[in-house]
VOPAGU-2260 file (C-alpha; in pm, 1 decimal, decimal comma):
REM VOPAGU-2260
SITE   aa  ch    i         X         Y         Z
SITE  UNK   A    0    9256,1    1152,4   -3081,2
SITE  UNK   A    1    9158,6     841,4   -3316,9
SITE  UNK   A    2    9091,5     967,0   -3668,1
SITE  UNK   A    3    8742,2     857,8   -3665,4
SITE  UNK   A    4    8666,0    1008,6   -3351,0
SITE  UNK   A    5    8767,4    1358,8   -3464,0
SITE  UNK   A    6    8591,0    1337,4   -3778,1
SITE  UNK   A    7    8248,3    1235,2   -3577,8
SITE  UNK   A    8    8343,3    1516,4   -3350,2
SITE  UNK   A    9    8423,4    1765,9   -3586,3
SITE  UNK   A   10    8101,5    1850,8   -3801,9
SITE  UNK   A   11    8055,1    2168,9   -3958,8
SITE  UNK   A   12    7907,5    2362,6   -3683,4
SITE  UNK   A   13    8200,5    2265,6   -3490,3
SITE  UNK   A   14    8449,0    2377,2   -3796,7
SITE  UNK   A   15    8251,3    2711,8   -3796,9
SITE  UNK   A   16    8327,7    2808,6   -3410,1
SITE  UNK   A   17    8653,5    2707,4   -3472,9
SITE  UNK   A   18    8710,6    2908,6   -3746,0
SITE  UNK   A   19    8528,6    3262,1   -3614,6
SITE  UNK   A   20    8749,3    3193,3   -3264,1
SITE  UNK   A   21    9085,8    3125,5   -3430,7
SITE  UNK   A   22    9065,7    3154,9   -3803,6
SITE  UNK   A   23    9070,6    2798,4   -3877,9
SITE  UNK   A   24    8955,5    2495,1   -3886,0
SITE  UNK   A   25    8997,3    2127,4   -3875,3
SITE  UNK   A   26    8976,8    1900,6   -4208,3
SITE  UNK   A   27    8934,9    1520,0   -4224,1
SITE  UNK   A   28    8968,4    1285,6   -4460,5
SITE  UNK   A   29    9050,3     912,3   -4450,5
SITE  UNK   A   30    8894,9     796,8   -4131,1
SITE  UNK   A   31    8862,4     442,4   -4074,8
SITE  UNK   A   32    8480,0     297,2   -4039,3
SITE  UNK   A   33    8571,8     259,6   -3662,8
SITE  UNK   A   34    8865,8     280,9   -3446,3
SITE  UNK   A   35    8916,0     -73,7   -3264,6
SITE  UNK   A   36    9048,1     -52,3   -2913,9
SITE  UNK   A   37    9417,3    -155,3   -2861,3
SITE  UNK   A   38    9567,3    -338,8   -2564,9
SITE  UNK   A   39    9628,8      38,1   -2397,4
SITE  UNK   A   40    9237,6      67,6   -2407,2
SITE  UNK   A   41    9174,1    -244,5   -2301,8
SITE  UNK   A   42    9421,8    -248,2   -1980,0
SITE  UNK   A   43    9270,2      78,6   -1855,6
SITE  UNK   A   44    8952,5     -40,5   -1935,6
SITE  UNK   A   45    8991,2    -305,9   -1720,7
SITE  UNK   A   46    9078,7    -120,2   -1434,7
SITE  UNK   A   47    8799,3     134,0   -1417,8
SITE  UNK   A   48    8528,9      51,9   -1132,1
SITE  UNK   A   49    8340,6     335,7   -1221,7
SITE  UNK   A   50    8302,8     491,8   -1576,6
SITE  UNK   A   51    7979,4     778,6   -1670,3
SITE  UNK   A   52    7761,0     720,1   -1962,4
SITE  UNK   A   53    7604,3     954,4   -2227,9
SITE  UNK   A   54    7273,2     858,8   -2404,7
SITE  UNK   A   55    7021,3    1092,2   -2573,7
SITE  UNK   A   56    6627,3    1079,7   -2529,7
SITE  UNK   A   57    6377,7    1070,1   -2758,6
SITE  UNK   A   58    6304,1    1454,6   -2745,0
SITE  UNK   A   59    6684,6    1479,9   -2773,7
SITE  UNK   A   60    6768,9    1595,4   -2445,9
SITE  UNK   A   61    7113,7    1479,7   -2284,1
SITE  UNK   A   62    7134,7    1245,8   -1975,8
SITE  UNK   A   63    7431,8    1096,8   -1831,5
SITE  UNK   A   64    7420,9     796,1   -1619,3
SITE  UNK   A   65    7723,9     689,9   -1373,7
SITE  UNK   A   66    7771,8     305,6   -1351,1
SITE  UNK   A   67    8021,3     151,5   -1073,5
SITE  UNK   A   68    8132,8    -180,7    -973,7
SITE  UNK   A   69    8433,8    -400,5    -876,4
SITE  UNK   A   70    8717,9    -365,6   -1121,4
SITE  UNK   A   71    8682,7    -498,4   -1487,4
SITE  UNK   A   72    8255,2    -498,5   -1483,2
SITE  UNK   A   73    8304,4    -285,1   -1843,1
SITE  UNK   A   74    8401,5    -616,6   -2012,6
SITE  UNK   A   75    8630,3    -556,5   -2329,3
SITE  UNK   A   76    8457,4    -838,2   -2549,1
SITE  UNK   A   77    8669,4    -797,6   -2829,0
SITE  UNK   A   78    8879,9    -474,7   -2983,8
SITE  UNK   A   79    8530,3    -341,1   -3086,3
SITE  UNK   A   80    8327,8    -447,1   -2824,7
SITE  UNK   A   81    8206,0    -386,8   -2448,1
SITE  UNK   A   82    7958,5    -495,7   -2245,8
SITE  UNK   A   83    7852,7    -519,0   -1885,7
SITE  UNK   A   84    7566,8    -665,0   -1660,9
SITE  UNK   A   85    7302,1    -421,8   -1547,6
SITE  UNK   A   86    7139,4    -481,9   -1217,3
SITE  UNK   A   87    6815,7    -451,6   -1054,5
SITE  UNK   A   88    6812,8     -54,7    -946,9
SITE  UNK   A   89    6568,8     260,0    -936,3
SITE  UNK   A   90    6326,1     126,6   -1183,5
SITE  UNK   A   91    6374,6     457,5   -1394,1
SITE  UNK   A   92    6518,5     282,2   -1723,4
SITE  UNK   A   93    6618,0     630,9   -1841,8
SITE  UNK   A   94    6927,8     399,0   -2061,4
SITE  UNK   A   95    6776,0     154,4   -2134,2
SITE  UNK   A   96    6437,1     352,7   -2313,4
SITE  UNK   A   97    6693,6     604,2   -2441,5
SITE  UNK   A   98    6917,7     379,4   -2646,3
SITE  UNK   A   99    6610,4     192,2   -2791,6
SITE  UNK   A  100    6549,0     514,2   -2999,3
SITE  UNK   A  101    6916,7     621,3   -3014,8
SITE  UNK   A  102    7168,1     393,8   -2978,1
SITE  UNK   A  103    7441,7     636,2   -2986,1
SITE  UNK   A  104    7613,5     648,8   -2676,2
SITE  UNK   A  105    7913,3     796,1   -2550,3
SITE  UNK   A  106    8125,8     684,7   -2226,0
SITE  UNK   A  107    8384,1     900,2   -1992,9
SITE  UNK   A  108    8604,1     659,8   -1758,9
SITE  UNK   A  109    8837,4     830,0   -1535,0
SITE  UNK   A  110    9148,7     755,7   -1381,5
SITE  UNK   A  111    9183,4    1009,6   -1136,8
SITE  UNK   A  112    9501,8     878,5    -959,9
SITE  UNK   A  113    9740,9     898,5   -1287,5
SITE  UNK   A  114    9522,0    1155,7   -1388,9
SITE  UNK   A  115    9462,8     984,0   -1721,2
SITE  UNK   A  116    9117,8    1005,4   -1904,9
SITE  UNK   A  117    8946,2     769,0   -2201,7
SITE  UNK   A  118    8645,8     897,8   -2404,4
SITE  UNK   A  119    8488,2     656,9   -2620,1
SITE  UNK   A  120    8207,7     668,8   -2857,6
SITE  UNK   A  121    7973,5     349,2   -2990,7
SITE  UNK   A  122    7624,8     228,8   -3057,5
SITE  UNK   A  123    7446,2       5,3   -2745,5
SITE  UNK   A  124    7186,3    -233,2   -2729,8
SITE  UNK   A  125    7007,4    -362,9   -2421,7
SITE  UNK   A  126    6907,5    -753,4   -2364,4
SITE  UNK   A  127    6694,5    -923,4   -2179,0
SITE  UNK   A  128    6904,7   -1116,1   -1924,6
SITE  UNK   A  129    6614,5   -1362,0   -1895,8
SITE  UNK   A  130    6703,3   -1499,1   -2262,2
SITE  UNK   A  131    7078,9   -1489,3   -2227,5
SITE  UNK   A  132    7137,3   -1664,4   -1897,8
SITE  UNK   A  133    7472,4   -1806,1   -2079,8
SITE  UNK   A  134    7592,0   -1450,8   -2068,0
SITE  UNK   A  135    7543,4   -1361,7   -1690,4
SITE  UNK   A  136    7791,3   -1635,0   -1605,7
SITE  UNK   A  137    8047,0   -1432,7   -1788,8
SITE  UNK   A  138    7944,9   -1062,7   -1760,5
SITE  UNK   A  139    7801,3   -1032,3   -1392,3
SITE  UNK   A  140    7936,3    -988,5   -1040,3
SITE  UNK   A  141    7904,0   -1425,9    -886,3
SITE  UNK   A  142    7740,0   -1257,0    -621,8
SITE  UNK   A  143    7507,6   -1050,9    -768,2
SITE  UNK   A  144    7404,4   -1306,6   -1058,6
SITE  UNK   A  145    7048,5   -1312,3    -914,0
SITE  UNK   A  146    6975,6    -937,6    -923,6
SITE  UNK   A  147    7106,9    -894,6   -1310,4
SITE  UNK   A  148    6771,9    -758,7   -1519,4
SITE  UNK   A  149    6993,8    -685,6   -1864,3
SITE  UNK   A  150    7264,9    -669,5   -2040,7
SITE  UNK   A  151    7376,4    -392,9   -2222,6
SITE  UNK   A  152    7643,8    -405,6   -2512,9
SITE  UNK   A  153    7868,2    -152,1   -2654,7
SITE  UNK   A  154    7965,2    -159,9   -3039,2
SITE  UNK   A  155    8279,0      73,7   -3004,6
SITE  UNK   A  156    8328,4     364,5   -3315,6
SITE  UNK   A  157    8632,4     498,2   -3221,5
SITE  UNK   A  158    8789,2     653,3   -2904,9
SITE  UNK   A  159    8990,9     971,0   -2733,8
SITE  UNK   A  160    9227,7    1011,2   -2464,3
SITE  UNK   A  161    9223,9    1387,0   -2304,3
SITE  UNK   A  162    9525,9    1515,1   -2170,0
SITE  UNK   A  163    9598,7    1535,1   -1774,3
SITE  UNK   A  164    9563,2    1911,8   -1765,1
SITE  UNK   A  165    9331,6    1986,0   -1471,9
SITE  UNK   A  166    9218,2    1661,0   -1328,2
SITE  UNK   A  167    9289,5    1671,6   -1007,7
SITE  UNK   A  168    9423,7    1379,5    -814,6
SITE  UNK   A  169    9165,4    1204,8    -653,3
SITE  UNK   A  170    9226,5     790,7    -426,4
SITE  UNK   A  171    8989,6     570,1    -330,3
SITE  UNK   A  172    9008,4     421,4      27,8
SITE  UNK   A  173    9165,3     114,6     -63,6
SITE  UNK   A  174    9392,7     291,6    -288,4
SITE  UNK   A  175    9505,6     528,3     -18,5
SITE  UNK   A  176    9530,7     218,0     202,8
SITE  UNK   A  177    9772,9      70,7     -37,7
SITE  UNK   A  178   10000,5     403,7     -38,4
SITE  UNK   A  179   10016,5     457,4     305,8
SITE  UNK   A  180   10052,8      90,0     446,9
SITE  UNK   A  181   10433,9      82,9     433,8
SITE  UNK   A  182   10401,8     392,2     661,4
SITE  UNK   A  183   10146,2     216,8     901,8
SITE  UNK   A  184   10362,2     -50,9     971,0
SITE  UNK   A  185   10643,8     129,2    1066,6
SITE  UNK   A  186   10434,9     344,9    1279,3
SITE  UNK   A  187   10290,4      65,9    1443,6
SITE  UNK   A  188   10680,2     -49,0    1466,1
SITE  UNK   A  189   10779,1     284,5    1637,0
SITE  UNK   A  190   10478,5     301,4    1870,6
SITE  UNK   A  191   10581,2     -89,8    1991,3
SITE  UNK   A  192   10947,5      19,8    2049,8
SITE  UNK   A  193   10822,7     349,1    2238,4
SITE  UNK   A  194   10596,6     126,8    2451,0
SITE  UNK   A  195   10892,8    -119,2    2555,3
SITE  UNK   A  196   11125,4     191,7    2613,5
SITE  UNK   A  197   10882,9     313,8    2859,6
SITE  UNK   A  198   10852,4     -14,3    3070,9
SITE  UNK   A  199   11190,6     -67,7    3096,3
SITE  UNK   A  200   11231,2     344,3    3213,1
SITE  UNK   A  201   10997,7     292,1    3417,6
SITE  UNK   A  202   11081,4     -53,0    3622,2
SITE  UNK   A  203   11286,3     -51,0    3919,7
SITE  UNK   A  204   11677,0    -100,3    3880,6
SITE  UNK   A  205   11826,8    -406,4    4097,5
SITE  UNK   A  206   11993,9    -271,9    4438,2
């Protein structure tokens, strides 16, 4: 866990269960201002096409928000920063008017195959995609320029990585596709040779 991310996580009513459960408790001292993401972040960043986000209303009640999209749509701008395009959906906004009274966020991206998991805490901030039509070029889906409505940007704090204790493996169809197409070929190998054993079985020998 990133020094500044334990020390945001770790306030005093946290330090009190821990120490009535197990006698203890965790001190901090020394934590950075934020913790910028490394290339490690970045890479599995990158790879995510689904991650869950965390914002908190205005009458402080939690929601949590999945986003999906083709590989890479959470954009690492820089160590500190990501952003992706948000498109045309249910017209709730529940984000979007959440984060313009609390911009603390907090995002959960899951890799469920390697059973690897990235927690990562930061301030957003939703624009207008109407007045930055520069950025759509570079933060939406070619295809789906013409349905982006905003843009929202993530000023990353710091950041956690969980262990792999009980995440259960999990593939996607092209993923499974990609395991199992070594074995598909050959299949479709054996099932070819079968075929051609039978016709020649089956055709008449020459008197």
């Amino acid at each position: 866990m990133a020094l500044k991310y334990l020390e945001l996580a770790m306030t005093e009513a946290v330090r009190r269960a821990q120490s009535h459960y197990y006698g203890t408790a965790v001190n901090i001292a020394g934590a950075p201002e934020c913790d910028p993401l490394t290339h490690d972040e970045a890479e599995f960043i990158a790879a995510r096409d689904s991650f869950y986000l965390g914002s908190i209303s205005e009458t402080g009640w939690p929601y949590i928000q999945h986003r999906g999209g083709p590989k890479g749509f959470l954009r690492v701008v820089n160590e500190t920063t990501l952003a992706f395009a948000d498109y045309k959906g249910n017209r709730q906004l529940l984000t979007t008017g959440n984060v313009s009274m609390n911009d603390r966020v907090a995002l959960f991206l899951m890799d469920y195959q390697n059973r690897a998991r990235l927690k990562i805490l930061g301030h957003a901030r939703v624009e207008d995609a109407r007045t930055h039509p520069e950025l759509i070029a570079q933060l939406a889906d070619p295809k789906m320029r013409a349905s982006v409505e905003r843009l929202v940007f993530i000023d990353v704090v710091s950041f956690d990585w969980n262990c792999p204790k009980y995440i259960t493996p999990r593939y996607s169809i092209e993923e499974v596709e990609e395991l199992t197409g070594s074995l598909r070929t050959r299949i479709s190998q054996l099932e070819a040779e079968l075929r051609a054993a039978r016709r020649g079985s089956s055709t008449p020998s020459a008197q």
